[in-house]
Every structure is written in C-alpha cells, then in structure tokens.
N, C-alpha and C positions, 0 to 999 in steps of 0.2 A: 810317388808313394809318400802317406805320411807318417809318421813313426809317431809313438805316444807322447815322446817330449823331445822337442829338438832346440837347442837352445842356441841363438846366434848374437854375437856380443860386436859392439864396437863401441869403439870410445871418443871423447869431446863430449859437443854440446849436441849431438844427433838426436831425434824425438825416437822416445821408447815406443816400442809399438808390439802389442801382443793379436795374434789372432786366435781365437777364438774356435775352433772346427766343432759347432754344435750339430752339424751336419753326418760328423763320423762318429758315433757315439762308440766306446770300446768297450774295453774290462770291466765289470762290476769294481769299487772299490768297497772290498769287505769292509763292514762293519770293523770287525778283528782287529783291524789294524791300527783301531784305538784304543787298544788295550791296555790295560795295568801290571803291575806287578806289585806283588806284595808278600815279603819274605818277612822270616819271624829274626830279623835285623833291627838295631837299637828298638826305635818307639811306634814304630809302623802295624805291629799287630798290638801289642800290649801300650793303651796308651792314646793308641791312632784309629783302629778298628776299632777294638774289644776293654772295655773297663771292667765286665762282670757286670754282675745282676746285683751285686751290693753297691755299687760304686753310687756318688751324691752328686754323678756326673748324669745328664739325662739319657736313660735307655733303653733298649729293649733285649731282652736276654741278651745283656752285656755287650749288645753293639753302639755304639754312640749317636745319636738320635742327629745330632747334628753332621755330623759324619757322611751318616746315611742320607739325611738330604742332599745333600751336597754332591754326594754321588750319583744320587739319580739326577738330579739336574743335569749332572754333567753325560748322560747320557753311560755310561760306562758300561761297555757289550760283552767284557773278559777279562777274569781276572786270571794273573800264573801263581800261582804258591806250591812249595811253603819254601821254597827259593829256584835257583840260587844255589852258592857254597851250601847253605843248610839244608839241601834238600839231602845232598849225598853220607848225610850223619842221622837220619830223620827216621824211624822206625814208626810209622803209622802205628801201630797198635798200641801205642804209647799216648796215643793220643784220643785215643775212645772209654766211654765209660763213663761210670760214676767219676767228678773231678777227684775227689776223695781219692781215691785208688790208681788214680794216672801218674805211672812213674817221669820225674823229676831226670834231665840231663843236663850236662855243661852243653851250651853252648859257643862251640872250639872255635868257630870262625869268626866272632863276631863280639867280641870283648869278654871271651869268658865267664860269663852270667848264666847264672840257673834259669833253665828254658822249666817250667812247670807243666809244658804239654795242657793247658788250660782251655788252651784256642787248638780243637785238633780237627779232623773230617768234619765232624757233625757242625760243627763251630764254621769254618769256614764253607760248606756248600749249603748251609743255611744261608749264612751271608750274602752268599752270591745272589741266591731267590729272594732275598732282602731287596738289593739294589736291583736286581735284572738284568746281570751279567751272565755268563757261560763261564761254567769252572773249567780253569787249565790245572791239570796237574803235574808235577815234577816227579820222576819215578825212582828212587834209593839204586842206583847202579855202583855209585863209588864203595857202599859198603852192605851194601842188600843183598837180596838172593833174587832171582826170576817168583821162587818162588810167593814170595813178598808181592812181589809186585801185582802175578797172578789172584792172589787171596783177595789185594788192594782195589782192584778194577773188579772183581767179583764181590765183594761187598758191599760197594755202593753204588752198582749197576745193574744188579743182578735181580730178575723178578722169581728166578724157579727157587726152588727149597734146595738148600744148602747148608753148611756148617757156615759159613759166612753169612749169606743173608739171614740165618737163625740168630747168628749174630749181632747183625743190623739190628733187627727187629728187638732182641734183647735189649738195646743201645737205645731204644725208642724210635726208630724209623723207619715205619711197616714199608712204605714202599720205596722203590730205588729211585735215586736221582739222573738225572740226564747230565752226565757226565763224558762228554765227548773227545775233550783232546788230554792227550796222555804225551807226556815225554820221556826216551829214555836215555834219563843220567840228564846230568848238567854240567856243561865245560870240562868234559871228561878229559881233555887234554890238559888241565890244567887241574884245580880245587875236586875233580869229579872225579879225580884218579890217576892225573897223569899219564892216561894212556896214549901210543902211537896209534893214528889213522888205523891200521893192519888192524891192530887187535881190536878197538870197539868198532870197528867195521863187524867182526865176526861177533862181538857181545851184542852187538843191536840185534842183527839177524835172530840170535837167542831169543832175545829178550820178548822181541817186535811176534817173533810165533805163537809169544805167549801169554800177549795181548790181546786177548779175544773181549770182544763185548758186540754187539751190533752198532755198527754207523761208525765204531771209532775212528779217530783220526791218529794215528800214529808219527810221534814224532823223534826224529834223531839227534840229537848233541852235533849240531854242527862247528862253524870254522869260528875260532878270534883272529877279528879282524880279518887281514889278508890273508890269511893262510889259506892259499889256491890248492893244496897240495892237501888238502886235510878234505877239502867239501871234491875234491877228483876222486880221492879214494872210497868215499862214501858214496859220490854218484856212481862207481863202477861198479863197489862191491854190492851194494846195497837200496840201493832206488828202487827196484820192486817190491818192497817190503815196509818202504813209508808213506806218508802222506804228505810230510813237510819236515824241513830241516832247518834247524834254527843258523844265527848270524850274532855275533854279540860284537858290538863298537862302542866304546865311551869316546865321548867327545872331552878332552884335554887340554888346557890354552900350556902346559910347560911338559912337565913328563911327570909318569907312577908315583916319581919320590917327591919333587914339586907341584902340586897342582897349581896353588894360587888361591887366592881369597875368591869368594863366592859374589864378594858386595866392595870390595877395597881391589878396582882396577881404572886403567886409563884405555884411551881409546885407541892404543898400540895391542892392548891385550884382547880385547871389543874384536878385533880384526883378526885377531891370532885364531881367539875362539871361533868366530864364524868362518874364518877358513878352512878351520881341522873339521868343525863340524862336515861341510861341505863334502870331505871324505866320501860322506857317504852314498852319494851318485857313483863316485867308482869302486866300492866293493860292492854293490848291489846290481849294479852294469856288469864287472867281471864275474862275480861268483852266478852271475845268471847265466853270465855266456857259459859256463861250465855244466850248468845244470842243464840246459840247453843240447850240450853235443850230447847226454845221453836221456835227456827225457824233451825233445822238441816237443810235445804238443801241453808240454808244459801242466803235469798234472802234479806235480810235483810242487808244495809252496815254499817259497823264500821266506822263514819267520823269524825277523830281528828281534826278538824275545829280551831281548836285555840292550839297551841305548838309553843315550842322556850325558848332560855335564857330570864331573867331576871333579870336585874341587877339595879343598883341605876343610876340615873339619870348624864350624863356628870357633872360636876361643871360648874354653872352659869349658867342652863338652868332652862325651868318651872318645875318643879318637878311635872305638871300635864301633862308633853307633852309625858313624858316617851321615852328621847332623851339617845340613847348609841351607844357606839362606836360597832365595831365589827371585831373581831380578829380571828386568827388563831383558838384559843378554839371553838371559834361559829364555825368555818367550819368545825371541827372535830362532832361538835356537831348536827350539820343537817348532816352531811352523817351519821352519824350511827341510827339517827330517820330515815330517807330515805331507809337505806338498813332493817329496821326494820319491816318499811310499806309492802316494794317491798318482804320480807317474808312472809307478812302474805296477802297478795293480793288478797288470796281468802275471807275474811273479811271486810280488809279494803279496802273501794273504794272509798277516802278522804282526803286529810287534806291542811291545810290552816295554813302554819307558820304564826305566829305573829312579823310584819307586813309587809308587803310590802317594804313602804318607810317611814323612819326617824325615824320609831317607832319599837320598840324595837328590832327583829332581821331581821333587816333590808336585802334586797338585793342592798338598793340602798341608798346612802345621797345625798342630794343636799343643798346647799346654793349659796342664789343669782343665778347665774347665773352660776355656780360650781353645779361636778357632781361625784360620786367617787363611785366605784362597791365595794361592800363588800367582804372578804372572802367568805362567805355563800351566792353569786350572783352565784361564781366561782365553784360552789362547785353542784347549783342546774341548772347550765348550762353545768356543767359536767357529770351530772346524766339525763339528758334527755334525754339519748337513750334509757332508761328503758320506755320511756313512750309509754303505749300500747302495749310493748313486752310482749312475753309469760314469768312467773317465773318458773326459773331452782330453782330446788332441791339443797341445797349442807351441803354437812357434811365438817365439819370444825374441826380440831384438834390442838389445840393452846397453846400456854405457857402465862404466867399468867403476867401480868403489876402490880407489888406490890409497895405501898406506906404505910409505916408503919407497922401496923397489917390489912389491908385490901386491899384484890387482885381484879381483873378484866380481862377477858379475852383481851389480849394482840390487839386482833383482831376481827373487824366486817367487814361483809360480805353479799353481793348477787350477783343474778346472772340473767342475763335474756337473749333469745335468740330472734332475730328481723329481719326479711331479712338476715338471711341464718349468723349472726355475733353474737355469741358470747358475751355478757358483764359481765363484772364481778368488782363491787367499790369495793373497800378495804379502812379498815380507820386501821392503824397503831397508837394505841392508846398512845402507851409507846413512850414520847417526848427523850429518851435518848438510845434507840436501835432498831436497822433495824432490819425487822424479814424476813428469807429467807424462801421463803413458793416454795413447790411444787405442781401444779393444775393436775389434773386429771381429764381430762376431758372426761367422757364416753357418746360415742355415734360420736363423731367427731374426724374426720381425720384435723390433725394440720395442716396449711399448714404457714400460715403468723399470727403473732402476735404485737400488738401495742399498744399504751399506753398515758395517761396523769399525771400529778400529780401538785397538791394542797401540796404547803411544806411552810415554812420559818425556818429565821434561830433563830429569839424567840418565845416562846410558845404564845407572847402576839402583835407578831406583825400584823398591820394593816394598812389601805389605809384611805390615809386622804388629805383633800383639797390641792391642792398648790403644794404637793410631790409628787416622785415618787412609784406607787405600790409598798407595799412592799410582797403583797399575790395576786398571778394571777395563769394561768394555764398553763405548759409546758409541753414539751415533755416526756415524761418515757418512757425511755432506757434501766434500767435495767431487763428483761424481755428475756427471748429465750424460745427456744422449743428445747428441748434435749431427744431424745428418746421416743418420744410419750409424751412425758411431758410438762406441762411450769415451767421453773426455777424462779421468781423473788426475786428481795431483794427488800421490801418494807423499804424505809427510815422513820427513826424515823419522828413523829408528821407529817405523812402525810396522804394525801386522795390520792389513786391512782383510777386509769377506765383500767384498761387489755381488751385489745378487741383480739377475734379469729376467724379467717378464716379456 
C-alpha cells in the first residue's frame, strides 16, 4: 500500500532518491489551499488593499492598481477577512453605506487606531471579483449575536426580497454575491472569547443552524496548535453540522515574548526556523487522525486558516502593526508548509498564510506609492500549478541537514499531476549543500523536462523599496532525463518546481 507521503531519511553521502507514483493519482489539491488572509491589521487593508478613490496612488474604486495585478498574477483563489482578533469586535453594519455615515471604532487589538469602517462588505467582495478570488468570511461570535450573523449571510447571498437584500440593493448591489464559506468565531479559545471546547461546541451548533444560504460551507473555530482535546470535543459534539474546521500554527524561531529579527539571523536560527516550521506534518498527521476516528470518509476539511513566521516587529514601526521584512528563510518556509498541505490534500482543503500585505508574512509591501513582491509572493506563484491538480504519491529518501545535536530531513517534497504535466516543488533545506536527487517517476514516459528555482546568495537576503530584487524566480537548468530517470542537483537554500512531459 502506498500512502500519500511516506518519507524515509538516512544520513552520510547516500544518493537522494524520490519516486514519483504518477501512476496512483490521489486527492484533488484544492485550489483553497493557497489562500490569503487579509485582516483590517496595521497597513494590510488601508494602505495595502484599498487607498480610496481620491488617493494620487493608481486605482480603481480605491483598490490599488498595482496591488491588484499582482494578485491576479499570483493566481490568488480566497481570500479570509476581516480577521482574525478583529473579526470578533467587527459589527458589519458598520461597514455599509454612504462612507460619510459609517460609524468610526477603536480598533482594540491591533495598536488602538481609529478603524473608519471605509473598507467594509461592499469594499472587500468587490475586491475579491477584482482579483478572482472566493470571499471567506469571519463571523462576530466573541461579541455578536447569531442574529448578526443570520442578517450577514442573508444580505449578501440572498436573491428573494427582504429587509436585507432591500438593503443590499439600497447600498448599490442589485444582485447577491457568491459568497461560500463562512466561519463561526475566530480563536474563540483564545482573542474570540476565551471560550472552553464544551461551550463553543454548543455556540457553534447555534450559530452553524443559523447559517442558512445554499451551497454554504460552514466552518468552526478550531484547535491552537496542539490542542488535541479542543478539535476531540468539537469532532464529537459537533461534526455534523460543519463543513471544515480550522488549525492556526505560527511558525516561531524563539517564543511569543522573543521572536527575533525577521532579516538579522545566523544559520543556528535558519535551522531553528525550519525545524519548528516542520511542526506542521505533526499537527495536521494528529489532528487528522482525530478527525478521522469520527468522520473516516473524511468529509470533513482540515483548514489551517491562519500559519506563517513570526517575528518581532521592523525597528521604528507600530509594534501593533506587526510590520516584517521577509527573506529568503520565509520562502524556504512557505514551500515546505505548501508541499505539506499538497500531501495531505485529502484533509486538508485550506489554509490562509498570515497575511497578505504588510503583515506579517507577507506576499506583498507597499509604501507610498512603492511596491516590492516578497520572497514568499515568488514562491506561492511558483507553486500554483498545484492548484486543483490531482496529489502524486511519492516516497522520498533523503540524507539528513544537521546543525548541532539536532538533524532534519535535508528535503521536502510534492508532487501533483495537471493537463497531462507532471509537478514536482523541492525545498533544499541545508543552506550550505546541493543535494543531487534522482526521480523515478512511475507511470510516465519522460519525454521533456523544465524547471524554476527560488535561490539567493544569503540565507537572510530580501526585496526591499528603491533596490534591486534580490529573491525572484528563474530558470532551473540543472535537471535532465537520463535513462528513464530525472537527474537534478538541487542548490543549496533553494525552492525548485521540476515540471515533466
């Protein structure tokens, strides 16, 4: 039998060798699962998204012209708003209307700044049909009512006549948007309300009857992190009544109070980071095994809705904006979450880096009138031919990336097959040697072989206002087809894509 990723490691100077099962084609890997997030956090909506229709920045009903290319390039299939912490302080109605008349709030979580409710429904599911994404929504649990939420998915879903859709339509939007996945609460054990498993077990069930729209997708406030005891209580009480349960991980190189600089590290901390990232094979391995003992035919999705670095804030920024740079490490860091997902696809059908723009791993910076693509832009526009491919099988045999007393498989890995091609990312984890790997791919006749790759020449380098990239996407060369085989030498600290015909 073969399982979707089995991964088998040994160490020395052993020849890497991955095979390839083009022959057992699996799970779809959702589109979804390259999704965004974008909460009304420091410069991510005001600033990053949306400048207004006056702004001498280029745009279109106040979204940023540049912005928005950038995001269709990068394919981008879903966005989540309007958080996050902020979702749970968020009164929609606040956010419709003439702007003139939209009441003004502090926003509590997030440096105590006047939110003007400027960017509200209209503003962001326009957006979304901007770029050509699918709007996720976040639902006011920690200080809302059900009946909030009812009014909320019936106003901008809704086609019959109603005090809502009459509403809509007042607001300028004769007809409903296609508005699919909903969630209810956010990190409700934690900024969403501190609630116990018991209780939003019983407030979802609430909430989730009273979610009505056609097709929705219903989703629940699942675990931080490990907490096996929080996603148990929700699969018992509650699994017939969702559709998907979210997962929230940040990836950390020290702890909460120290993170660490985002661009000012050594390759002690290079190794920290991509360790802890790694994490994430075993909460998504156990929290599935749990989802599993009570929904096996697995109808139920795994949505990591919130992942990504975290680090300590640039110097001389808000220290509530949660403004960082992002380097070479983050892009190491989202493709091995990515090829993580696209393993387990049968599961997961989700997730939502943290964030978008400006906030914390970013795809995108902007200032003023200045626009700079991330590492980790280049990396998740590299990886979008996985999106909706079928997931290949593959066993992987690998030699070990050691830093001290503590090792790591040297290589991460998937595979997906799309219109007749082949994909396969590689993230070459060890910043100080190329690992020559030989693929094996069963089931296809090789015919043509090609390639990209994500490299620089320091662990810490990055794209920043005013200079030139120093992390973008080129050609990879080193690759052939030698006897039924593919030979490559993956270079140190890089993300490669091998495509085969």
């Amino acid at each position: 039998m073969i399982i979707p990723f089995l991964l088998l490691s040994i160490s020395g100077n052993s020849q890497n060798k991955i095979v390839v099962h083009a022959d057992q084609p699996g799970s779809t890997i959702d589109k979804a699962i390259y999704g965004q997030f974008a909460e009304h956090l420091g410069h991510c909506i005001y600033g990053g998204i949306y400048v207004g229709e006056k702004s001498d920045i280029p745009n279109t009903n106040g979204f940023r012209l540049d912005v928005v290319g950038a995001l269709k390039e990068l394919k981008v299939p879903l966005v989540r708003w309007p958080g996050g912490c902020f979702a749970d302080t968020y009164h929609w109605k606040d956010g419709i209307g003439p702007k003139a008349d939209r009441s003004s709030i502090i926003n509590v979580h997030w440096g105590g700044v006047t939110e003007d409710n400027s960017f509200g429904t209209h503003e962001f599911l326009n957006f979304c049909e901007l770029i050509g994404a699918d709007p996720y929504i976040c639902l006011n649990v920690g200080s809302g009512t059900v009946q909030e939420a009812a009014d909320w998915i019936e106003y901008t879903t809704s086609a019959n006549e109603s005090p809502m859709t009459k509403l809509r339509k007042k607001n300028g939007r004769e007809k409903p948007w296609n508005v699919k996945y909903w969630s209810a609460g956010n990190e409700t054990w934690g900024c969403g309300g501190n609630m116990r498993p018991e209780y939003y077990a019983d407030l979802y069930r609430q909430y989730a009857s009273y979610m009505r729209a056609p097709g929705i997708y219903k989703i629940a406030s699942g675990a931080n992190s490990e907490d096996y005891n929080w996603m148990e209580v929700l699969m018992r009480e509650a699994k017939g009544m969702m559709n998907g349960i979210s997962l929230h991980y940040y990836t950390i190189p020290f702890d909460w109070n120290k993170k660490g600089s985002a661009t000012q590290f050594d390759e002690a901390l290079w190794f920290t980071t991509l360790q802890k990232t790694l994490k994430m094979e075993e909460l998504v391995t156990k929290h599935s095994a749990i989802m599993d003992k009570y929904d096996p035919t697995k109808k139920v999705g795994l949505l990591v809705d919130e992942w990504g670095t975290w680090y300590d804030v640039e110097p001389g920024t808000n220290p509530g904006f949660l403004f960082q740079q992002n380097t070479l490490r983050d892009a190491m860091v989202a493709g091995i979450n990515l090829n993580i997902f696209n393993n387990h696809a049968d599961r997961v059908r989700m997730s939502n880096i943290a964030q978008m723009i400006n906030v914390l791993q970013a795809m995108i910076l902007t200032k003023d009138k200045e626009m700079v693509l991330t590492p980790t832009y280049y990396v998740f526009k590299m990886y979008n031919v996985h999106q909706d491919a079928k997931m290949l099988p593959i066993d992987i045999k690998c030699g070990k990336y050691t830093s001290g007393a503590n090792s790591i498989d040297a290589i991460s890995a998937s595979a997906s097959v799309k219109d007749g091609v082949v994909s396969i990312t590689l993230c070459n984890l060890d910043p100080n040697k190329a690992q020559d790997i030989s693929f094996d791919v069963q089931g296809l006749k090789l015919a043509t072989v090609s390639g990209k790759i994500i490299t620089a020449n320091k662990i810490n380098a990055y794209n920043d206002f005013g200079k030139k990239e120093e992390v973008s996407i080129s050609d990879f060369k080193n690759a052939k087809i030698n006897k039924g085989l593919v030979e490559a030498s993956i270079p140190a600290k890089s993300v490669v894509l091998i495509q085969l015909k």
